[in-house]
N, C-alpha and C positions, 0 to 999 in steps of 0.2 A: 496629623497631616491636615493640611485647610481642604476644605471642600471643592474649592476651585483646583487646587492640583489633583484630587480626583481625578475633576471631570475630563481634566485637560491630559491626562496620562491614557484616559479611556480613548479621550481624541486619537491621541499618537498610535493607540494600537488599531485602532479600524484603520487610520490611512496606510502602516504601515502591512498590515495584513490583506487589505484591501488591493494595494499600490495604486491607489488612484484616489485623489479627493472627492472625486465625483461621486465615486462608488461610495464612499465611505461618508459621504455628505448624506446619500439615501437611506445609507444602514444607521445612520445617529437621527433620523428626523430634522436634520440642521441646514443651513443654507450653505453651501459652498464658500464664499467672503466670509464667514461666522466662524468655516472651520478653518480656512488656512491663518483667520487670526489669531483661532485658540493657538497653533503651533506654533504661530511668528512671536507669543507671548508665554511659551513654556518653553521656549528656545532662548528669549531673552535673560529668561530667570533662572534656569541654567547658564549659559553663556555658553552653549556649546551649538551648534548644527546636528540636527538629528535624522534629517531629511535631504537628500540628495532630488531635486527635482530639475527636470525636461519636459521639452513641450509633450514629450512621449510617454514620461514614468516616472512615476515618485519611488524612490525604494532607502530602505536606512543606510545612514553615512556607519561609520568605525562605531562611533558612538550611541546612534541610536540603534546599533543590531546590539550590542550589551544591553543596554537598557530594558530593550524589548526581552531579551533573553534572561533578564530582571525578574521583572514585574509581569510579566505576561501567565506563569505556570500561575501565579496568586490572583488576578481575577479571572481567571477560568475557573479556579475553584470557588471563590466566590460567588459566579453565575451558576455554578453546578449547584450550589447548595442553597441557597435561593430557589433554582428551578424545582431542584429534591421535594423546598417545604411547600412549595403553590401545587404540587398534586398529589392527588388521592390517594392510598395506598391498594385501597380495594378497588382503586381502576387506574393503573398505568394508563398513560398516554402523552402524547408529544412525539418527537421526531428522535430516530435513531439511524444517524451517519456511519456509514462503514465503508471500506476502502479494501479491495481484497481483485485478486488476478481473479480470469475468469474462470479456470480450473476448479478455484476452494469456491467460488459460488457455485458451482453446476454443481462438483460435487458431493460438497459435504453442507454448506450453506440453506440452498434453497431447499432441501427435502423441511428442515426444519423451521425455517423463516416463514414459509407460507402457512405452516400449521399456527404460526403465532398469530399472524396476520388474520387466521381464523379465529384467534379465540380470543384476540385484544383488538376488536375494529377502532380502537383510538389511537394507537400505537400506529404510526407511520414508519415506515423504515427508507432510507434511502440507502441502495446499495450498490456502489461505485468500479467498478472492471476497472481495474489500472493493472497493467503489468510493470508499471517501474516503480511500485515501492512508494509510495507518497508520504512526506511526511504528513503524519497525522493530524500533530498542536497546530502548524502553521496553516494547513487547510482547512481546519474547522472539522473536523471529525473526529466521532468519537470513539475510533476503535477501527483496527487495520488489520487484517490479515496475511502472515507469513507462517512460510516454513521456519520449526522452531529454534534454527541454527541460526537465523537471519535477525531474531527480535533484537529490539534495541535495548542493553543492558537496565538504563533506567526507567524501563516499562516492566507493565508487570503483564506475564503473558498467560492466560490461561488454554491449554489443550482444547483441541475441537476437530479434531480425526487423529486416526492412526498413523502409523510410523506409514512410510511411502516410500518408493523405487523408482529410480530413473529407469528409461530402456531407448537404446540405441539401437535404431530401427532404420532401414529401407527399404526400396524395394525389390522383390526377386529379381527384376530387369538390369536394377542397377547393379547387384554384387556378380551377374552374370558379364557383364563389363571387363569387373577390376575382382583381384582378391579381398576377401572379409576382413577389418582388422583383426591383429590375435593380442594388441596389444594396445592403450589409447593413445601413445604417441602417434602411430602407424596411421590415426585419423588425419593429421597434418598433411597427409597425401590422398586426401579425398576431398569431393565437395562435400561440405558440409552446410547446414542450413541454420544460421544464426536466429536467438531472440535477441532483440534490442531491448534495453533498457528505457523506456518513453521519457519519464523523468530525468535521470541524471544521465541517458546516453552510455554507448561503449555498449558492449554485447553482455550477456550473462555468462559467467564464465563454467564450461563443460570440467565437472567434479568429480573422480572416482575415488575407491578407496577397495582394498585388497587385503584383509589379515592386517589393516594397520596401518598400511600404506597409503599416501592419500599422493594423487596424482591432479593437477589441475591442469587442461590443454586449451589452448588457442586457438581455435579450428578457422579454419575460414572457406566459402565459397560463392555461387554465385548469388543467392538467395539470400536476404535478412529480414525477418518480420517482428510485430507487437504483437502474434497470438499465436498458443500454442495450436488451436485448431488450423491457421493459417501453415504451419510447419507440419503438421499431419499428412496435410491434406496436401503439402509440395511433396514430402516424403510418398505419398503413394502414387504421386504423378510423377514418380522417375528423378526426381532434380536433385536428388542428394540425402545422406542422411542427418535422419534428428534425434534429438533429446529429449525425450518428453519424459511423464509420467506414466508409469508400465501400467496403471488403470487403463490410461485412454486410448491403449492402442491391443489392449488383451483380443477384443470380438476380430483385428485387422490379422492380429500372429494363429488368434483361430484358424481362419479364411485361410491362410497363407497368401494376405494380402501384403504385407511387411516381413519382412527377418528379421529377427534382434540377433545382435554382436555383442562381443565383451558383457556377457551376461555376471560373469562370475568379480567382473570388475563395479558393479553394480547393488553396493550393498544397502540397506534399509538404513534409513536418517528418521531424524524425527518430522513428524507430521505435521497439516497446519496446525497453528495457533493464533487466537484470539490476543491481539495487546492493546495495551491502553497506557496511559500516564496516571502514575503512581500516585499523585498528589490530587487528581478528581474525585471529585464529590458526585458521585450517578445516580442520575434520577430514577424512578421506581422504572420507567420503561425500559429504560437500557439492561437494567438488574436481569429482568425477563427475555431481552434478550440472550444477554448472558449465558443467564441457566438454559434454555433453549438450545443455546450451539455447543455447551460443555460436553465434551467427552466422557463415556462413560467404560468404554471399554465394549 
């Protein structure tokens, strides 16, 4: 491949990763005019449109989402292994992106992240709260945390807690109202307090499972939020029940600040997990993170 199609292919994935030339003009050190030539001139030698632009937003046409979907997983790894041989082995450092709800960072994440942060002050971590799932490749990060039913087939996901429990919780006030479900259909006639998905939209959908049995419901009420402490914390203020994680609400069913329901419809899934994409090259700092969040039992 000539050198200029190189450069010019690296062009297309900053604008297109970017969606903006401007952005993508600062991230190459390039002028803006410079770079919508490079593309007006790897779009000609192609013959095809690779870029859909508005005064508003550049994003890839048919054509250039394949492309990018091409060539993009090969210079990541590229940059990964390059970045790998420019540092030291006896001192990781550099920046480590991760993307995870804020549940797995409160906690299983942070007990161990800030011990690293203690013992590798070169290593930067940036650590990202998203409850909707972010793609990883297309955001630039290098590793996302999910529960381990959720990872994405051609990621490789490595364990970083235990197995975990939903718990269907309200509160005394509220089930003094109305009768307690005895079964999760029966929740369709209650408020119920939704998480939204930030990313891709539409609610998280409410999952049980019984001896085998896997039941998935549609709940709806007055309440929808992006955080599970936000749903807690409506749940103890009367507004309906939620679904959380039976960690985060153990000290509340102490208290007999909540009731949990359909306990027995609540069985143990697997826990989070660390993923990444299968084809990177990781640098010594990421490695350390790594080993850092891995499970051990």
């Amino acid at each position: 491949m000539m050198r200029e199609n190189v450069s010019d292919l690296m062009a297309f994935i900053a604008v297109a990763q970017e969606g903006s030339f401007t952005r993508a003009a600062v991230r190459l050190g390039v002028s803006q005019p410079a770079l919508s030539k490079t593309i007006r001139t790897l779009e000609e030698r192609l013959g095809l449109r690779l870029l859909s632009r508005t005064t508003r937003s550049v994003a890839p046409t048919e054509a250039g989402e394949r492309l990018l979907r091409s060539i993009e997983p090969h210079f990541a790894g590229i940059e990964g292994s390059l970045s790998a041989l420019t540092e030291l082995r006896d001192k990781p450092s550099g920046i480590v992106r991760i993307t995870a709800t804020q549940h797995a960072a409160d906690t299983v994440m942070w007990p161990r992240l800030s011990k690293v942060m203690l013992n590798y002050p070169d290593i930067t971590v940036e650590l990202v709260s998203d409850e909707g799932l972010a793609n990883i490749v297309s955001e630039r990060f290098d590793a996302g945390v999910r529960v381990g039913e959720y990872v994405e087939k051609d990621m490789i996901a490595v364990r970083i807690g235990p197995a975990m429990r939903q718990a269907i919780v309200a509160s005394p006030g509220y089930f003094k109202e109305r009768p307690a479900p005895k079964h999760p259909e029966e929740l369709t006639g209650h408020r119920c307090i939704n998480l939204r998905r930030v990313t891709r939209g539409g609610y998280f959908p409410w999952e049980f499972e019984k001896r085998g049995r896997e039941i998935n419901v549609r709940v709806e009420g007055q309440l929808a939020v992006s955080s599970l402490e936000l749903a807690r914390r409506a749940a103890l203020d009367g507004l309906g029940v939620a679904y959380l994680p039976d960690d985060m609400v153990q000290d509340d069913l102490t208290k007999k600040r909540l009731v949990r329901v359909l306990e027995d419809w609540c069985e143990p899934f697997p826990g989070y997990h660390l993923y990444y994409p299968s084809s990177r090259q990781h640098a010594p700092a990421f490695v350390v993170v790594l080993e850092a969040l891995r499970f051990r039992g």
